[in-house]
C-alpha positions in Angstrom: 87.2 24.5 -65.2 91.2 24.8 -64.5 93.5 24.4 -66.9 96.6 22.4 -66.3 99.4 24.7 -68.5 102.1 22.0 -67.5 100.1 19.1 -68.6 99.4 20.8 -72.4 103.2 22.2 -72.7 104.4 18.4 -72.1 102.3 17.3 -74.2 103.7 19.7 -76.9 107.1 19.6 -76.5 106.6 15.5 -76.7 105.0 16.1 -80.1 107.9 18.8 -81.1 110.5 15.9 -79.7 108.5 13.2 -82.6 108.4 15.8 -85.2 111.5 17.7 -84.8 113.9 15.7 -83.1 117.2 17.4 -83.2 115.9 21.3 -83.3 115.2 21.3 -79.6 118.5 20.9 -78.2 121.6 23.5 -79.4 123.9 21.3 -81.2 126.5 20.1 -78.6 129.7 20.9 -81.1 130.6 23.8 -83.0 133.0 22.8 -86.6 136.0 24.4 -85.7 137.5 22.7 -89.4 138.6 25.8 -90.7 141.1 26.4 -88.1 143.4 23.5 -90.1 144.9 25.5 -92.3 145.9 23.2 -95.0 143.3 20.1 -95.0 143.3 18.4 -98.6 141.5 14.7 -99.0 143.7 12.0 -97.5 143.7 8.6 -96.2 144.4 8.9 -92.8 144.3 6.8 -89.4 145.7 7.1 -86.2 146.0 9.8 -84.3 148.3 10.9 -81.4 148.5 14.0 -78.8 152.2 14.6 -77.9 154.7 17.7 -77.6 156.4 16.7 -81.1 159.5 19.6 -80.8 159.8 19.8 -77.7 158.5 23.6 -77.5 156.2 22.7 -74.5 153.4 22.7 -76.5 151.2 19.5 -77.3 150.7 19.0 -81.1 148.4 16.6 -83.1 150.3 13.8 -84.8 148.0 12.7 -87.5 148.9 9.2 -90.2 149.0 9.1 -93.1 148.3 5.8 -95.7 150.2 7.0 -98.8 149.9 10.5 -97.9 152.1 12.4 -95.3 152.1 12.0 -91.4 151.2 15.1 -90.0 152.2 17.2 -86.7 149.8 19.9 -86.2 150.7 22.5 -84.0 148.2 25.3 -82.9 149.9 28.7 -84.1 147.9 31.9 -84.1 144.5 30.5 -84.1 145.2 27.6 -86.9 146.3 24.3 -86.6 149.5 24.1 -89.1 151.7 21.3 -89.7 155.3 21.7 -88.2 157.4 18.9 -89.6 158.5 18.3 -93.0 161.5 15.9 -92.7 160.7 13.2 -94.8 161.7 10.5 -91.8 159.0 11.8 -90.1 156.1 13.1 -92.9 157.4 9.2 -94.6 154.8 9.8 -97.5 155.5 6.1 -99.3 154.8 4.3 -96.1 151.2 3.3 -95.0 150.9 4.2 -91.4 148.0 3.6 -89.5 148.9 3.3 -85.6 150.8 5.7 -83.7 151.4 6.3 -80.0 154.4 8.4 -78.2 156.1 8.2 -74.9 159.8 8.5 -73.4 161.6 4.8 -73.9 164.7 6.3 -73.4 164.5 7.9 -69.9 165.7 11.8 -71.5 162.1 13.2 -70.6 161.2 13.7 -73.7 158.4 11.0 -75.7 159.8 9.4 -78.9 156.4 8.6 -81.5 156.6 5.1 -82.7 154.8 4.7 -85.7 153.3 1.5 -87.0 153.5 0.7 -90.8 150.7 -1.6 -92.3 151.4 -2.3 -96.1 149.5 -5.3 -96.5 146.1 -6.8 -94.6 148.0 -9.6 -92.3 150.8 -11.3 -92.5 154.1 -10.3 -93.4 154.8 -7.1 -94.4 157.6 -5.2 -96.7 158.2 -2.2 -94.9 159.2 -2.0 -91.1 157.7 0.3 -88.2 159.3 4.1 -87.6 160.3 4.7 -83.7 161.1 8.7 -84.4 163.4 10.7 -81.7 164.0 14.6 -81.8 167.7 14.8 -81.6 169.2 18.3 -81.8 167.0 19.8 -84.5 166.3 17.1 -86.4 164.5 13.7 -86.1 166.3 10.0 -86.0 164.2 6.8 -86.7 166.0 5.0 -84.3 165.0 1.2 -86.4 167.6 2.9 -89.0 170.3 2.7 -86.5 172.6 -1.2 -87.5 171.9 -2.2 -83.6 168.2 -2.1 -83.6 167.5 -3.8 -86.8 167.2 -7.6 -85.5 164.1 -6.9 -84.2 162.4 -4.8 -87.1 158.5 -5.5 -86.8 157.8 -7.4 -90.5 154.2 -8.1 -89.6 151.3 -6.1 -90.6 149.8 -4.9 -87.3 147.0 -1.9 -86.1 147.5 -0.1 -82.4 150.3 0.3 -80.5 150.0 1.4 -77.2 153.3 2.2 -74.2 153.9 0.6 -71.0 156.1 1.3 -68.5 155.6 -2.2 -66.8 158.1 -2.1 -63.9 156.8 1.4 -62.9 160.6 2.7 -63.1 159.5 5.1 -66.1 161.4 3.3 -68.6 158.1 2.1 -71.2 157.9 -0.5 -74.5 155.8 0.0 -76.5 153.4 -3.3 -77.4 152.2 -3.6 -80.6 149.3 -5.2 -81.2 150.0 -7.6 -84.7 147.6 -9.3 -87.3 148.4 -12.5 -88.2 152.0 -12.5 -86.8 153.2 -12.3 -83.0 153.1 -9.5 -80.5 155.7 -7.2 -80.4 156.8 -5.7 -77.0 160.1 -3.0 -77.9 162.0 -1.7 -75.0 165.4 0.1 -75.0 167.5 -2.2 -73.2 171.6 -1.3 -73.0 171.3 1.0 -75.5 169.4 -1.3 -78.1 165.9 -1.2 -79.0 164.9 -5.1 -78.5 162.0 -7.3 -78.7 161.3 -8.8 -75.5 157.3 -10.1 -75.8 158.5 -14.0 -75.9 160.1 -13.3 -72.3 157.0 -11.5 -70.8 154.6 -14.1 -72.6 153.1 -11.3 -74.8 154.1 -13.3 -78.6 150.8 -14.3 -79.1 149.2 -14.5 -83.0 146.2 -13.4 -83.3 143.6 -10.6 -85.4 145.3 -7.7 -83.2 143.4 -4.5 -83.1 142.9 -2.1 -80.2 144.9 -1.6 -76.8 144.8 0.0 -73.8 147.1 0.1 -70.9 146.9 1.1 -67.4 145.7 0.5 -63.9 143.0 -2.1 -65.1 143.2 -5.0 -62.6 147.0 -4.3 -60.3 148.7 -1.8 -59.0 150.6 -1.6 -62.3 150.0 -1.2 -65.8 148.4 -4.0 -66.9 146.9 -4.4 -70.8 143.4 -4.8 -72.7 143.6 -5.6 -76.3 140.8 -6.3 -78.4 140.6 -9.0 -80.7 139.8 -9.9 -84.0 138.8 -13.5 -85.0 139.9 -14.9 -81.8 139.7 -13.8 -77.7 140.6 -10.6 -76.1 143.1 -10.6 -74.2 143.5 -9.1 -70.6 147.3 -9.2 -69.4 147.7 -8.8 -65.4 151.1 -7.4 -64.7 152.8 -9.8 -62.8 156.1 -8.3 -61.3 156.1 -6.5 -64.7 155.8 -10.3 -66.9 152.0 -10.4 -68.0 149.9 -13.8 -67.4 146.4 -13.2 -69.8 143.2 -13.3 -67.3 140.8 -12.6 -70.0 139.2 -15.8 -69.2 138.8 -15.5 -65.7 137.4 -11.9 -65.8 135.0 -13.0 -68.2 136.0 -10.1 -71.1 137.5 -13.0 -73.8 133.7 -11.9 -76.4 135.0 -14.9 -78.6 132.0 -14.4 -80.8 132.7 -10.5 -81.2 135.6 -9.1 -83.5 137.3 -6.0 -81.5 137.9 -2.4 -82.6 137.8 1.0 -80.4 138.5 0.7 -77.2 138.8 2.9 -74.0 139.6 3.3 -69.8 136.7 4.9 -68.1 135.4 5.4 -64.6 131.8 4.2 -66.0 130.4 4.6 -62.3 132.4 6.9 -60.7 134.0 5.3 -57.8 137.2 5.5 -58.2 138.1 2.8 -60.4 139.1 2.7 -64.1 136.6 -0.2 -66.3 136.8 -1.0 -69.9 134.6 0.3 -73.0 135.3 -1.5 -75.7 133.5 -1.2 -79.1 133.0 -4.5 -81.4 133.0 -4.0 -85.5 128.9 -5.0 -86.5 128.7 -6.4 -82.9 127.6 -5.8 -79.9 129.3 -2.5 -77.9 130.8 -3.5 -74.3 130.7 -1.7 -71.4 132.4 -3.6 -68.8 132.6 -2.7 -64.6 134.0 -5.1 -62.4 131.9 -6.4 -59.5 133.0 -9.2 -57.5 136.6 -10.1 -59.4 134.7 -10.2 -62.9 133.8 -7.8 -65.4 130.5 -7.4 -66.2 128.7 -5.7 -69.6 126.6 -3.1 -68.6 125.4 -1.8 -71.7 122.7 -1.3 -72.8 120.5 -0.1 -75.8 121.2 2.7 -77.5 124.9 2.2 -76.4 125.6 -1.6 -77.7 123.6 -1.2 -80.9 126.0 -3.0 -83.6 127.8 0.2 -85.9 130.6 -0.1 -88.1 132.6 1.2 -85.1 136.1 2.5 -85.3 137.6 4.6 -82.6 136.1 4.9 -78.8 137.2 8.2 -77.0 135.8 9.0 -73.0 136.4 12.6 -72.1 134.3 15.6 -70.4 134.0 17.4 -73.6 131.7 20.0 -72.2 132.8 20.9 -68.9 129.9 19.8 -66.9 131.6 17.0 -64.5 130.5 14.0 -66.8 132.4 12.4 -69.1 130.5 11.8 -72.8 131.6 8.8 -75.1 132.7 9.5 -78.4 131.6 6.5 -80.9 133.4 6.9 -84.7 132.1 4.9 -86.9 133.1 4.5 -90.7 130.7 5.1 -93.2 127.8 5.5 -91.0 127.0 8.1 -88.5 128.7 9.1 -85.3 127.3 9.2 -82.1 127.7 10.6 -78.6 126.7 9.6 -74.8 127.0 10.5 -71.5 127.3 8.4 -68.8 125.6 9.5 -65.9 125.5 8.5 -62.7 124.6 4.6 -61.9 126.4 3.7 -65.4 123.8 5.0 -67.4 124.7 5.7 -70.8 122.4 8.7 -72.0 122.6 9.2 -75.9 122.8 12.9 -77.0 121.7 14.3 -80.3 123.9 15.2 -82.9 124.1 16.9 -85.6 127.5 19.0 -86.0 129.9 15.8 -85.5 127.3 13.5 -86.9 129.5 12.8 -90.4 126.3 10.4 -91.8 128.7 10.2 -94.9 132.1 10.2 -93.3 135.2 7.5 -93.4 136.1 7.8 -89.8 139.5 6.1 -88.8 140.7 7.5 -86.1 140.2 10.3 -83.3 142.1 11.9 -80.5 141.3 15.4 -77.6 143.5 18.1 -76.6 143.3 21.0 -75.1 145.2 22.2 -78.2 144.5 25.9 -77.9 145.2 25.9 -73.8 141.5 27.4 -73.1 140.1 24.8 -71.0 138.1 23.0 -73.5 138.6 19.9 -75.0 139.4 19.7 -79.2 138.2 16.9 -81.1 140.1 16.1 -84.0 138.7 13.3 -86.5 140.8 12.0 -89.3 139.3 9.7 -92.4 140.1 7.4 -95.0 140.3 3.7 -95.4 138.0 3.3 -98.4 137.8 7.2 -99.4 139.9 9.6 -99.3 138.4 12.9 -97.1 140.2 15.6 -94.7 139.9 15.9 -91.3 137.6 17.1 -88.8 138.2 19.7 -85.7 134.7 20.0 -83.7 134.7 21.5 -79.6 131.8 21.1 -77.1 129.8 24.5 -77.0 130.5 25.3 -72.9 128.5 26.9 -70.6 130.3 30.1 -69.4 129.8 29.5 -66.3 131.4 25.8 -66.4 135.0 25.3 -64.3 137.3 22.9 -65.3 140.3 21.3 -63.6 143.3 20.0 -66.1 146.2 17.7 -64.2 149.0 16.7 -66.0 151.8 14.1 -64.2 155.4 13.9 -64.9 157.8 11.1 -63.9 160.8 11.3 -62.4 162.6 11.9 -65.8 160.1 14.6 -66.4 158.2 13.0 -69.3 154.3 12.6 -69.5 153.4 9.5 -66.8 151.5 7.8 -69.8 149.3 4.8 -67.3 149.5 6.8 -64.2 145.9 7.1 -62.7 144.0 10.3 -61.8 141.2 10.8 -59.1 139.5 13.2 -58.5 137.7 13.4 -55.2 135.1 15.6 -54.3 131.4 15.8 -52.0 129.9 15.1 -55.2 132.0 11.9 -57.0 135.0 10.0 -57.2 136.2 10.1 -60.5 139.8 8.3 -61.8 140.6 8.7 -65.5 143.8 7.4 -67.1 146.9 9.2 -68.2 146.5 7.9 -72.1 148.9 5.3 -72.9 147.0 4.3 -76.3 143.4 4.1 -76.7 140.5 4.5 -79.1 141.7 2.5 -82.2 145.1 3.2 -83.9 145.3 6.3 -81.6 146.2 8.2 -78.1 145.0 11.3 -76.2 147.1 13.4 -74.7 148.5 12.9 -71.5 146.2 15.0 -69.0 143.6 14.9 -66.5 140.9 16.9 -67.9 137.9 17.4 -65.2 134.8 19.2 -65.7 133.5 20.4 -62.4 129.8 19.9 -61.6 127.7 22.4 -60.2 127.6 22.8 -55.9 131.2 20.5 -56.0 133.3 21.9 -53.4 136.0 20.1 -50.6 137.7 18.8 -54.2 140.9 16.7 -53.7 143.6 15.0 -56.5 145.3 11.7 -55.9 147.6 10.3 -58.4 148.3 6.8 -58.7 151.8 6.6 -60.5 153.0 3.7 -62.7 154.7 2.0 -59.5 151.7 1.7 -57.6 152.3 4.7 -55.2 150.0 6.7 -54.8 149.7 11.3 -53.3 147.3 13.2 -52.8 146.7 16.9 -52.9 143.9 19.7 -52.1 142.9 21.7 -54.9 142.0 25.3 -54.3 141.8 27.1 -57.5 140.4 25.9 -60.3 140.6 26.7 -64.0 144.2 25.8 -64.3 146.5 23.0 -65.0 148.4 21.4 -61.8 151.5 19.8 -62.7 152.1 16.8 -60.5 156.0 15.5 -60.3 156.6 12.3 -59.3 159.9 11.9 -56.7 
């Protein structure tokens, strides 16, 4: 009598899977925590990626609720905080949202930090909009001229637009229980323009994202709570809301993490968007209106906070980073056809952490993504550094765009086209929840991928297109 040896190992390693579920697979993180060389408990929140001194070097900014904002820079194998000016650290202020990018055309990102010192409403303390002038940083809402617009109402995300595709962005801030703030620098003034682009809505504001989402330009998600979504179509740079028409209003739902990805890559950037003890969207167009492809394990209601899509391990497909507060994590990889494949975790899990916010680098130039986790809200706990464990043998492909003033083209769109995919990820204008990646490309590449290509779509609409012949390396794309 034969033996079937396949059918008995199956049958095995399905009992191992029942008994042991997380000791068959190599955890998919190593902690890399003890490279922050100075992580005490704090309440923190947002986080952003951005070069803070201008050293050409990107550095973690990292808020702080009653406790300093941080800029972590990656010296000599630690990440160590850089900035001590009290304008910028701002200990007594309760920050929660943060997002950078170059308002003022010198080609170099500004950080405009959003202060929260009471739930909704109005608040006592204004937002920071923080420029590195000389040696030494400016809030420019200190300056006489720009204090008729000071933001007085508590608000969460903030997330920058360059809406005329000229390279000159506002930042929208996304407001709870008070208008919409839209800042730009206009004639030397920071001002509020949202009434004239129809942006001054009142609503539960919490998450936005901006970029190629419906146009040519950068157009803007934000996720709601206690009232619609909103999806604003840029509209010869004025914004009309479609949320309606593209079916992604989720009334019933109350918004939190939020994030652009190419869920089927073809090409096209569609909306992941996290609900707060709700249902978990994943939204692809088809036919002029969204649709929610989710599905279990993926839109099972967590205490969600911050959303993050990024090839974390190198191996062509993107994983979704879910960071919920007070329960565990989890992680997923969309595959191809949409399919959102849960993978197990145990390094990153954080069953008892207070996740707030999240944000990825590169932060250590290697090729491999950092994942840096802050904490806080309703206990005070120190932050998180975890990377993907890579094969050695996984190639990677980093693209970074400049404007024409030479700063990051936060909202420009990347493709990358190969035999194997077609693949378009966002230059990170603000995403997640309270927080923003930094501003590159990052592309594992799969295994037989070969005749690879890179167009970049820039905030105008305009669109180039190169051959890639090396990889492991960072192309820098300027835009003309």
């Amino acid at each position: 009598m034969k033996i079937n040896i396949t059918k008995y190992l199956k049958k095995i390693i399905f009992l191992c899977c029942l008994i042991f579920p997380n000791k068959l697979y190599a955890d998919f993180f190593e902690d890399l925590t003890s490279q922050i060389a100075d992580n005490p408990k704090r309440l923190s929140y947002g986080v952003s990626v951005t070069d803070v001194n201008q050293d050409g070097n990107f550095d973690f900014v990292v808020t702080g609720f009653g406790y300093l904002n941080l800029a972590l820079s990656y010296e000599d194998g630690k990440l160590i905080n850089i900035v001590d000016e009290k304008i910028f650290s701002d200990e007594f202020r309760r920050t929660i949202g943060v997002a950078a990018c170059d308002i003022d055309k010198d080609g170099f990102e500004e950080i405009y930090f959003l202060n929260t010192d009471t739930y909704s409403g109005t608040k006592k303390y204004s937002d920071r909009l923080i420029d590195f002038e000389g040696d030494s940083f400016v809030d420019l809402f200190e300056i006489e001229k720009n204090k008729t617009d000071l933001n007085l109402t508590a608000g969460r995300s903030v997330v920058c637009v360059d809406r005329n595709g000229d390279g000159a962005y506002g930042v929208y801030v996304a407001n709870y229980g008070g208008p919409t703030r839209f800042y730009e620098y206009e004639d030397q003034k920071i001002v509020d323009k949202s009434v004239q682009l129809n942006l001054a809505k009142v609503t539960g504001g919490r998450a936005v994202v901006a970029g190629h989402i419906i146009s040519n330009k950068m157009d803007i998600f934000a996720a709601n709570e206690r009232g619609a979504n909103f999806l604003y179509k840029n509209n010869n740079g004025k914004f009309l809301d479609v949320a309606y028409e593209y079916r992604v209003e989720d009334v019933l739902q109350n918004g939190r993490g939020t994030a652009l990805s190419d869920i089927y890559y073809r090409g096209r950037l569609d909306i992941l968007n996290g609900n707060w003890g709700g249902f978990h969207r994943a939204y692809v167009l088809k036919d002029d209106v969204y649709e929610d492809i989710a599905k279990p394990t993926f839109d099972v209601p967590t205490r969600i906070r911050t959303i993050i899509s990024a090839d974390l391990d190198n191996d062509g497909y993107d994983e979704v980073f879910m960071n919920n507060i007070g329960e565990p994590n989890k992680l997923f990889k969309i595959m191809d056809n949409g399919v959102l494949e849960q993978l197990p975790l145990d390094i990153g899990l954080e069953p008892d952490g207070y996740g707030t916010g999240a944000a990825v680098a590169d932060i250590d130039n290697d090729g491999v993504l950092e994942l840096l986790v802050s904490h806080g809200e309703s206990r005070d706990q120190p932050l998180s550094l975890y990377k993907a464990k890579v094969d050695a043998n996984h190639k990677y492909l980093r693209v970074k765009p400049l404007n024409k003033y030479g700063a990051p083209a936060r909202g420009a769109t990347v493709t990358l086209i190969s035999n194997l995919r077609k693949h378009s990820k966002t230059i990170d204008a603000g995403s997640g929840y309270l927080c923003q990646m930094e501003p590159v490309a990052h592309y594992g590449i799969r295994k037989n991928e070969k005749n690879i290509r890179v167009q970049i779509k820039w905030t105008n609409g305009k669109t180039k297109t190169i051959s890639v012949k090396d990889l492991n390396k960072t192309i820098i794309l300027r835009q003309k």
